[in-house]
C-alpha positions as CSV (number, residue, x, y, z in Angstrom):
1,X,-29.5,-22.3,-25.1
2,X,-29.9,-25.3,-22.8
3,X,-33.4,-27.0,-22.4
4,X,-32.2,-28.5,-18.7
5,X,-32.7,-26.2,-16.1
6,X,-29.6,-27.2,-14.5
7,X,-27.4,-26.5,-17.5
8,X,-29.0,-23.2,-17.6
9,X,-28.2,-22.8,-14.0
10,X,-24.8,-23.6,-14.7
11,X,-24.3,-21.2,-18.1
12,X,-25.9,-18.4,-15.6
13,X,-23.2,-19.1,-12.9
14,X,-20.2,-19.3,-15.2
15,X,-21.2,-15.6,-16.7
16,X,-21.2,-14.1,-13.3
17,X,-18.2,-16.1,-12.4
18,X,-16.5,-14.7,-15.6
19,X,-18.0,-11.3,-15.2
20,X,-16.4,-10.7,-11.8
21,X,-12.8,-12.2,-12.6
22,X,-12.6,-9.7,-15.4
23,X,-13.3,-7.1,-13.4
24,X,-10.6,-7.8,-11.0
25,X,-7.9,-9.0,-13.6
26,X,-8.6,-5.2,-15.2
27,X,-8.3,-3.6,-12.1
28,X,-5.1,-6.1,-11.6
29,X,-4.1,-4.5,-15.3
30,X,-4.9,-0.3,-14.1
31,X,-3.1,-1.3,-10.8
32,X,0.1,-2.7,-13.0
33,X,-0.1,0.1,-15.5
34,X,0.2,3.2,-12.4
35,X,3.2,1.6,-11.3
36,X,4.6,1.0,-14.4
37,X,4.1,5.0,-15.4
38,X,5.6,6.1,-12.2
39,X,8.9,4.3,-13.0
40,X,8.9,5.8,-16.3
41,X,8.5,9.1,-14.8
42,X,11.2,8.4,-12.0
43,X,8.4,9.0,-8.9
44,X,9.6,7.1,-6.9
45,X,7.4,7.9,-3.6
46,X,4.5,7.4,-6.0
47,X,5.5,4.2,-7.0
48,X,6.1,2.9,-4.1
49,X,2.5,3.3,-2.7
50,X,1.2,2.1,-5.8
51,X,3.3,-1.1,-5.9
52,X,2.0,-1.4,-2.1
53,X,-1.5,-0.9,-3.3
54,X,-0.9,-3.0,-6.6
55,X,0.8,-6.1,-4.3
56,X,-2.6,-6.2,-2.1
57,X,-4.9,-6.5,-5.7
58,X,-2.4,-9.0,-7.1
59,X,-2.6,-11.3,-4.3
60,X,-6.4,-10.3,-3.4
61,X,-6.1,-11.9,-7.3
62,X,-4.3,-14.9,-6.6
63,X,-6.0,-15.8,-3.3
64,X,-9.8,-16.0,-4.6
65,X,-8.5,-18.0,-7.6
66,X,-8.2,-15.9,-10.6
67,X,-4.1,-15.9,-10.6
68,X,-1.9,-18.9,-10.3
69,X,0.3,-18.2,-7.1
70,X,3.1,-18.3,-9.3
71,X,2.0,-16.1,-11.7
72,X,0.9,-13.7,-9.1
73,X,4.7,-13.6,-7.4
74,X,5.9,-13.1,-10.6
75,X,4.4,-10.2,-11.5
76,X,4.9,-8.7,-7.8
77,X,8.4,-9.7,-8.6
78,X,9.0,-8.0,-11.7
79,X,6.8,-4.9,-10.1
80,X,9.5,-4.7,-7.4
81,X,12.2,-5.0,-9.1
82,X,11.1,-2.1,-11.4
83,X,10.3,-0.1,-8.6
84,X,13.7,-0.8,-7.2
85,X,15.8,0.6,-10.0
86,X,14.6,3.8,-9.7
87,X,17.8,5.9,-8.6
């Protein structure tokens, strides 16, 4: 543990910064996964509202930091194109 108190500060900081991105990159992860099942199971009403609902998390994601843009529009891209195939 760190003797300064601003080093201290700092440690505390990073631990809530790196508590709350997990958070979202998990919810980010559920989001993915409910898409992902309802193209498995051919839903396609149900995955379209969950790739609405998982687009607004991804770039929720990508806008406070947590994604790189690019990697955020890649995984909305894939998402979509998924979704798309469904017959």
């Amino acid at each position: 543990m760190a003797n300064i108190k601003s080093a201290k500060k700092r440690i505390l900081v990073a631990e809530k910064k790196a508590a709350r991105n997990k958070a979202i990159k998990s919810k980010v992860k559920t989001c993915i996964k409910k898409v992902e099942a309802a193209v498995e199971a051919q839903d396609k009403e149900t995955a379209n509202t969950e790739l609405l609902n998982t687009i607004s998390e991804i770039t929720k994601a990508a806008n406070k930091g947590i994604y790189h843009k690019n990697n955020a529009a890649r995984k909305i891209s894939r998402l979509t194109k998924a979704v798309n195939s469904i017959a």
